[in-house]
C-alpha positions in Angstrom: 178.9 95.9 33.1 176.0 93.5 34.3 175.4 91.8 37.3 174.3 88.4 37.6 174.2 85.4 40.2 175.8 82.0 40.9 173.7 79.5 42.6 174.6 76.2 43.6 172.6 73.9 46.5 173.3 70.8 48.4 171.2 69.8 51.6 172.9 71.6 53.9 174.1 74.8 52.4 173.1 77.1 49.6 175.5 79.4 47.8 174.4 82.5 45.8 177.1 85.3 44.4 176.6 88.3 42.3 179.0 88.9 40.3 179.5 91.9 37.9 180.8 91.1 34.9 181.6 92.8 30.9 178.4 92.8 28.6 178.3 89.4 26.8 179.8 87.6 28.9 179.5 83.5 28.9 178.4 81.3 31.5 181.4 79.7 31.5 182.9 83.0 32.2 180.5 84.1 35.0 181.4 80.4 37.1 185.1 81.1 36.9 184.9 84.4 38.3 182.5 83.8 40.7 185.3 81.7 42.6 182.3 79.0 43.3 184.9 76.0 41.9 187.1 77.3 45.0 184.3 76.8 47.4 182.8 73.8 46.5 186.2 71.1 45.5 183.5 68.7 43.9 182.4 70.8 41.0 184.3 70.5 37.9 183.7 72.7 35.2 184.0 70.3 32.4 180.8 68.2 34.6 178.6 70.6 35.2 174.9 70.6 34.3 173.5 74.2 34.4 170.8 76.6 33.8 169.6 79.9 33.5 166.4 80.2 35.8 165.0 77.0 35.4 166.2 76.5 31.5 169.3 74.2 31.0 172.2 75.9 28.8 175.2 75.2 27.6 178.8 76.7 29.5 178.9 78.9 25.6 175.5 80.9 26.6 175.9 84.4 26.5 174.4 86.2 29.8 171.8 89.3 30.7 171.6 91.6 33.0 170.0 90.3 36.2 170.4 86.1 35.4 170.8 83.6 37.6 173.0 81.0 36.2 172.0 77.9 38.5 174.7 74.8 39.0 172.9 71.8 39.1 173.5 68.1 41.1 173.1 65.0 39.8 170.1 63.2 40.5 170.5 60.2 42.5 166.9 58.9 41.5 165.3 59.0 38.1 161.9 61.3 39.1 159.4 58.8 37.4 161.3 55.5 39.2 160.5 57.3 42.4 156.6 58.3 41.4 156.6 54.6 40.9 158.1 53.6 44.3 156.0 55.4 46.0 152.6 54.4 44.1 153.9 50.9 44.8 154.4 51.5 48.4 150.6 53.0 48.9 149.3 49.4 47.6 
């Protein structure tokens, strides 16, 4: 067995959970047992976008010991259109 955590944020709340789980386990795996879907009614796992400490994978990705398999929002502004807002804005 290995243990490894879920983390998903929003604003106003962060959710982490370890979870202990077989040896070569998947992502997908990990999220389903983790009962985060339960908690949080607008992920879907066919939508999500997620990563392991920083490094986008796929739901296939086989885990280690001590992960972090991180959920991942949307973003509701592209990070360069907002650089450039805010240049704009100092004018």
């Amino acid at each position: 067995m290995i243990s490894v955590e879920v983390a998903y944020a929003k604003p106003e709340i962060q959710t982490l959970i370890r979870v202990e789980i077989p040896e070569n386990s998947t992502v997908e795996a990990v999220i389903l047992k983790s009962g985060i879907l339960m908690q949080h009614s607008e992920l879907k796992l066919e939508n999500l976008v997620v990563g392991i400490f920083s490094t986008p994978c796929t739901l296939e990705k086989t885990l280690t010991d001590g992960d972090r398999v991180e959920i991942y929002r949307p973003l509701l502004v592209d990070p360069k259109e907002m650089r450039r807002l805010k240049a704009a804005s100092l004018k």
